[in-house]
N, C-alpha and C positions, 0 to 999 in steps of 0.2 A: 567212443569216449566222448566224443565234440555230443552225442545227439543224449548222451545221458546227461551232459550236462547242461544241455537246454532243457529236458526234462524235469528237471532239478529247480534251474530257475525260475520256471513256469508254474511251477507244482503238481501233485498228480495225487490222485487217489487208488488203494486198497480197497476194492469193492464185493460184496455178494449180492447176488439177485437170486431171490426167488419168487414162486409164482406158479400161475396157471401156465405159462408156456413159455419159462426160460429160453429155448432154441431158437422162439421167433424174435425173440427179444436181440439176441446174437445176429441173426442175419439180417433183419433191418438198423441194426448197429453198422454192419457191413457194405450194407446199400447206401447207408447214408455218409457213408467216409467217415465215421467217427472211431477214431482208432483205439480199439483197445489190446492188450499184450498181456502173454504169461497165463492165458486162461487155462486153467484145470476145473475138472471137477468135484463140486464139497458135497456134504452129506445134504442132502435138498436143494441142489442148486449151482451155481457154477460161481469161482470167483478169477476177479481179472483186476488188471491196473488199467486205470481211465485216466487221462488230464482232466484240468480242472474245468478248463474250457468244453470239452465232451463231458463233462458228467452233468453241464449245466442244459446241454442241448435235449438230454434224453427223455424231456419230459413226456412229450406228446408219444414216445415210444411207451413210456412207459404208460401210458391211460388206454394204449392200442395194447398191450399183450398180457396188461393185469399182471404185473411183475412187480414185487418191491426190492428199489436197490436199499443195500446195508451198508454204510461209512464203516472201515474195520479200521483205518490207520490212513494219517497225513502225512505224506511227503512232500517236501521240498523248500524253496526259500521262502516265499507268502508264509507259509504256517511258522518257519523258522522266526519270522518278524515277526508274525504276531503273537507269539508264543513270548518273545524276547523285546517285546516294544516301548516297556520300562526301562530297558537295559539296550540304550543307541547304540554306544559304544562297542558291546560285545555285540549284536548285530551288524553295524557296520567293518569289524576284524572280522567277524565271518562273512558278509560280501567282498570285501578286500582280497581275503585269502584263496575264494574260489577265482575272484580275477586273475591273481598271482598262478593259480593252477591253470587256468586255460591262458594266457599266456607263455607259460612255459610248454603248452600242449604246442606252438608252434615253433618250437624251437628242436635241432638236434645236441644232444646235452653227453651222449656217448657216441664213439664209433668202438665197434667189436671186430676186428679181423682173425677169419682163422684160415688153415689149411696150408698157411705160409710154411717155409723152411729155408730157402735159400734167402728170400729177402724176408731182412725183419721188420718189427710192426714199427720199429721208431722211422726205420727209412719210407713203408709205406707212408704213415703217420707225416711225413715231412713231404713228401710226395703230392698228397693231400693237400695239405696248406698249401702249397703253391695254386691248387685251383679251388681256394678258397673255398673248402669243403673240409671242416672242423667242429669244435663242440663250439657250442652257441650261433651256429649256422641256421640262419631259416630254412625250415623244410622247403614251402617253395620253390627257393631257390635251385633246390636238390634234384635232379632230373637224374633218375636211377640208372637209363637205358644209355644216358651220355656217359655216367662214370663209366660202365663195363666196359664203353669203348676207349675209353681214354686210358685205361688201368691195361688194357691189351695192348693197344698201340705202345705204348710206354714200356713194360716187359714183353719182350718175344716169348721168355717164356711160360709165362701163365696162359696157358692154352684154354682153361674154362673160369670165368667170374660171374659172381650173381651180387647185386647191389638191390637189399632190400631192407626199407621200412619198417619197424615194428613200434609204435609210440612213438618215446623221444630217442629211442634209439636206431643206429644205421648198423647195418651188419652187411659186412663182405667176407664172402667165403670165395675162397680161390684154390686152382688145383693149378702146381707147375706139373711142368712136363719138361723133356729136351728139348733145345732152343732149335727153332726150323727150321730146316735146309733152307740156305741163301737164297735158292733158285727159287722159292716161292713168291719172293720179292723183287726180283729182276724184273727191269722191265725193257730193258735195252741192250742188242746185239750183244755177246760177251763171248769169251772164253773160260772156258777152264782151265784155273792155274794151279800149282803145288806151292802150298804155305810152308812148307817144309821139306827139309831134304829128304831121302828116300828111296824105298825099291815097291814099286807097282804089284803089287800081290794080285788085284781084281781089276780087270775094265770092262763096265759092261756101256755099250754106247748106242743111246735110242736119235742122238742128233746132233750132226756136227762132224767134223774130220778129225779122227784118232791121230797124233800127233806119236804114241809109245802103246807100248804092249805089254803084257804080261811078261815082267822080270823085268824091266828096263830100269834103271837106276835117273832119276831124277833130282834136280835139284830146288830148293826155292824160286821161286818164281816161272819156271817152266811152265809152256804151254801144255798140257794134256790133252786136250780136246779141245780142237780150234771151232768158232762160232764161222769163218768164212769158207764157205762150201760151193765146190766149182760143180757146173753144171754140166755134162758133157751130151754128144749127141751120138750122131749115126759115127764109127769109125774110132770114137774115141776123141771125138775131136770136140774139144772146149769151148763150149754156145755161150757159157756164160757164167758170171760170180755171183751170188750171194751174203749175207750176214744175217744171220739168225743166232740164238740165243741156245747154246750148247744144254745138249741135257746127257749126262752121262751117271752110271755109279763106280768110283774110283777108292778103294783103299790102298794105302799105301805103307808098306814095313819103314816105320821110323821110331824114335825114340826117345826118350825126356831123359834130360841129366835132371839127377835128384841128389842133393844135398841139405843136411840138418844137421846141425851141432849146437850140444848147449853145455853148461858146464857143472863138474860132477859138484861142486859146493851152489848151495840156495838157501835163500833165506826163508825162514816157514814162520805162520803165525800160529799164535799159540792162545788162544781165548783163555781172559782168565774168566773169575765169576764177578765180575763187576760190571753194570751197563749202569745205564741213566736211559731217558725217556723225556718227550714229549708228546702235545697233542697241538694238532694242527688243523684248521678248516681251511675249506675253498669254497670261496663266495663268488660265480660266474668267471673261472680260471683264475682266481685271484686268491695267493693263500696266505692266513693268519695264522699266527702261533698264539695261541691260547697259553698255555705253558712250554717252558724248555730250560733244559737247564743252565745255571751262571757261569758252572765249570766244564771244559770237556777235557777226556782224557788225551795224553798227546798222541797215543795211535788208536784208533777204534774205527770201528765197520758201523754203516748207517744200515736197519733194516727198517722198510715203508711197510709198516698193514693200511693198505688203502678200502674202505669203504665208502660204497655208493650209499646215497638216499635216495631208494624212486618209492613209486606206487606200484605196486606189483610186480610183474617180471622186466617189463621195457618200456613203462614210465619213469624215463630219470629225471633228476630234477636236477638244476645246477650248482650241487652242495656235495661237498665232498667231507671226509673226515679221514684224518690220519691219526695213527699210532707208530710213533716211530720211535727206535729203540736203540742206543749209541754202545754198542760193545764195545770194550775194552782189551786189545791183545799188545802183545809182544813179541818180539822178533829173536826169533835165537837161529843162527850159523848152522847146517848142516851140512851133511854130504850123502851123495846118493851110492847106495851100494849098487853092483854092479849089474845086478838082477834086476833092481830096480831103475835104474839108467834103461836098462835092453828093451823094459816094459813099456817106459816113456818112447823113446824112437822105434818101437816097431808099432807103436797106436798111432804115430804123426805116419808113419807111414803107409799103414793101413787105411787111412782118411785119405791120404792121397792117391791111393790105387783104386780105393772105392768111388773118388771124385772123378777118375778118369772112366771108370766102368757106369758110372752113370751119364754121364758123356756120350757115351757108346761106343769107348775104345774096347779093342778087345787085348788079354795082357798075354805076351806069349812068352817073355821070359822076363824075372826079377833080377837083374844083376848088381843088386844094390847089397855089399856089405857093412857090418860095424865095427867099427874100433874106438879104443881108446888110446887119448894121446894128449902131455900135457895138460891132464886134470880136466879131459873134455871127452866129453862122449859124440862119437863122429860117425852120421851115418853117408852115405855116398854111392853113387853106383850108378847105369842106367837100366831106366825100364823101358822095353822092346815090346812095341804093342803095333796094332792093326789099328788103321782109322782113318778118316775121311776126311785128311789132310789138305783138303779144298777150296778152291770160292772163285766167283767170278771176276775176270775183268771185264771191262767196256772196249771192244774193238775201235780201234783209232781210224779215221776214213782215210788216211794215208796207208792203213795195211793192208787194204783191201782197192781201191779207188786208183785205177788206171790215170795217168794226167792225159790230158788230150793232145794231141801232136798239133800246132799249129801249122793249118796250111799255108804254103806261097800265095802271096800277094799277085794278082795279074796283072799283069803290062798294058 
C-alpha cells in the first residue's frame, strides 16, 4: 500500500515499446536498475509501467536498441496538478486527502477477534486496553509476537493465538482448550492435595509417596501424594529425606449439589409495530448523532447496524456509521405451563452437565429431580461424576527438616 502510494506521488507512466529488438531494450532496462512492472506482451511489442524518473533515463537505451517507447496513459499526482493547476483548491483537497489516507495507513482503526467462546470479545476488548492495544493505536507500537504472549500468559486456557496485521486492521484468532494441569506450573516442592471430599476411584503415581489407595475415602484438604520422599539404603535403613515435586494421576468419586428455581409467572415482551430511528457517526471513537428522534417510547429495545468505512478488505478508516432503530414493546404477565417450565430447567441443566463434561469430568449418575412448589419450578439434586479433584501444595520445611539437636557445651 505505502509503495503504491509513493508511486502515485511521484508519477509513473503506461508505456509500449516497439522496435528492432524490444528484449534488449528489457534487459538493459534490468542491468541498469531502472525499474519497470506489470510487463505483458501487445501485439508488436511489449507494454510495462515506468516512473517518471525511469522513463527520463532511457534515452541512450533507446538509440542503443532502436526501440520507440509509446506514452499510452499518466499516472499520479504531477499529471494530477497539472491537469488541475487552474483549479488550487481542488488540487490541494486532493493532496490533503491522500495525506489523510497515508496517515491513517499508520494507524490500527479495527481489532477483529475470532475463535472465542468462553471469553467474550468485550472482555478480550477490555483486556486490550489495559495494554494499550486499541483502535487508533500506532501500528508500531504493536509488536505481534508480544500480544501472543501476553494473551497466553493471561488465559491458561487459550492454548493457541496468532496476532496478525492486515492494513489498518489487527486480527486475533484463538483456540481455547481445557485449562492445564497445575503441575505444568509448579515449580516448588509440593504435595498433592484433594479440593474436595471423596472416594479415590484411580492412583496412578510416577513420584512422590502414595499417601491412599484405590477406594480410600478422602476428604478436602488431604494429602494424596506426599512430595517428601525418604531415601532408604541396605536393610531398610533410612540414609535420608528429600522434597520434590509430586507427580501423580488421581480421580476421585465426588459430586456437585445442583440447584435452579425460577418462577412459574414472567414477564414477556410483546413488539408492537412501531420503532423510530436514528443515524449516527464516529469520527476517531467519537460518536455524533446526525438525526434521532424528540420522543422515545417508554419501553423499547435499541438495535445498532454498524458500518465500517475502509478501502477494501482491511483498510479501515476511522469513521463509523450507525443505523440504529428504537423498537417499541410492552409487557404483559404470563405463566409458564408445565411443559414449558421442564424445557426451561432441564436446558440450564443441560449446560451445566455439559460445562462439567468439557472440564473433563466424567458423569456417572444424575440424581437431580424437578418439582413444583408454590408457583416455582424447582430443580435440585446431585450430580456423581469422576475428576481430577486436585492441586498442589508447597511443602512447608518444618514437614520435612529435622531441627538439629544442640550439642553440650565443654568444660
Amino acid at each position: 500500500m505505502l509503495i503504491r502510494l509513493l508511486k502515485w506521488f511521484r508519477g509513473y507512466l503506461l508505456v509500449t515499446i516497439r522496435g528492432y529488438s524490444p528484449e534488449r531494450f528489457i534487459n538493459l532496462c534490468s542491468s541498469r536498475n531502472i525499474l519497470i512492472w506489470n510487463l505483458r506482451q501487445v501485439s508488436g511489442g511489449y507494454e510495462f509501467f515506468i516512473s517518471v524518473k525511469g522513463f527520463k533515463s532511457l534515452r541512450p537505451i533507446i538509440k542503443k536498441t532502436h526501440t520507440r517507447p509509446i506514452i499510452k496513459k499518466r499516472y499520479g499526482l504531477p499529471f494530477l496538478l497539472q491537469r488541475y493547476k487552474k483549479r488550487k483548491f481542488f488540487a490541494l483537497g486532493i493532496l490533503i486527502f491522500a495525506i489523510m489516507i497515508y496517515s491513517f495507513s499508520l494507524f490500527i482503526w479495527d481489532i477483529h477477534i475470532e475463535g472465542n467462546y468462553t471469553h467474550t470479545t468485550d472482555e478480550l476488548t477490555a483486556f486490550l486496553n489495559k495494554n494499550n492495544i486499541h483502535s487508533g493505536a500506532l501500528k508500531n507500537n504493536i509488536n505481534c509476537t508480544n500480544m501472543e504472549e501476553l494473551i497466553r500468559k493471561k488465559y491458561e486456557d487459550i492454548g493457541w493465538v496468532s496476532v496478525e496485521m492486515k492494513g489498518t486492521r489487527l486480527i486475533i484468532k484463538i483456540v481455547e482448550t481445557n485449562i492445564p494441569e497445575v503441575k505444568k506450573v509448579v515449580t516448588k516442592p509440593s504435595h498433592i492435595v484433594a479440593t474436595k471430599d471423596g472416594i479415590v476411584t484411580s492412583i496412578i503415581t510416577r513420584k512422590g509417596t502414595p499417601q491412599v489407595s484405590k477406594g480410600s475415602v478422602v476428604k478436602k484438604g488431604d494429602i494424596l501424594v506426599s512430595g517428601i520422599i525418604d531415601v532408604y539404603g541396605d536393610g531398610d535403613l533410612l540414609i535420608d529425606t528429600k522434597v520434590d515435586i509430586a507427580d501423580a494421576d488421581i480421580i476421585l468419586k465426588t459430586y456437585y449439589n445442583y440447584k435452579n428455581k425460577f418462577n412459574m409467572d414472567y414477564v414477556d415482551k410483546v413488539y408492537t409495530e412501531k420503532e423510530k430511528s436514528s443515524f449516527v457517526i464516529s469520527l476517531f471513537n467519537h460518536r455524533v448523532a446526525l438525526y434521532k428522534p424528540f420522543h422515545y417510547f417508554d419501553k423499547y429495545d435499541t438495535i445498532e447496524d454498524q458500518k465500517d468505512v475502509k478501502l477494501g478488505e482491511n483498510f479501515f478508516l476511522p469513521f463509523k456509521y450507525y443505523n440504529i432503530t428504537y423498537k417499541e414493546y410492552v409487557e404483559e404477565n404470563k405463566t409458564y405451563t408445565k411443559e414449558e417450565a421442564l424445557q426451561i430447567a432441564n436446558k440450564s441443566l443441560n449446560l451445566f452437565i455439559k460445562k462439567l463434561e468439557e472440564k473433563g469430568d466424567q458423569i456417572i449418575e444424575n440424581n437431580v429431580r424437578i418439582s413444583f412448589k408454590n408457583n416455582k419450578c424447582i430443580a435440585s439434586g446431585k450430580i456423581i461424576v469422576n475428576e481430577k479433584a486436585v492441586k498442589y501444595r508447597t511443602i512447608k520445611d518444618s514437614e520435612w527438616q529435622k531441627e538439629e539437636k544442640e550439642e553440650p557445651a565443654l568444660e
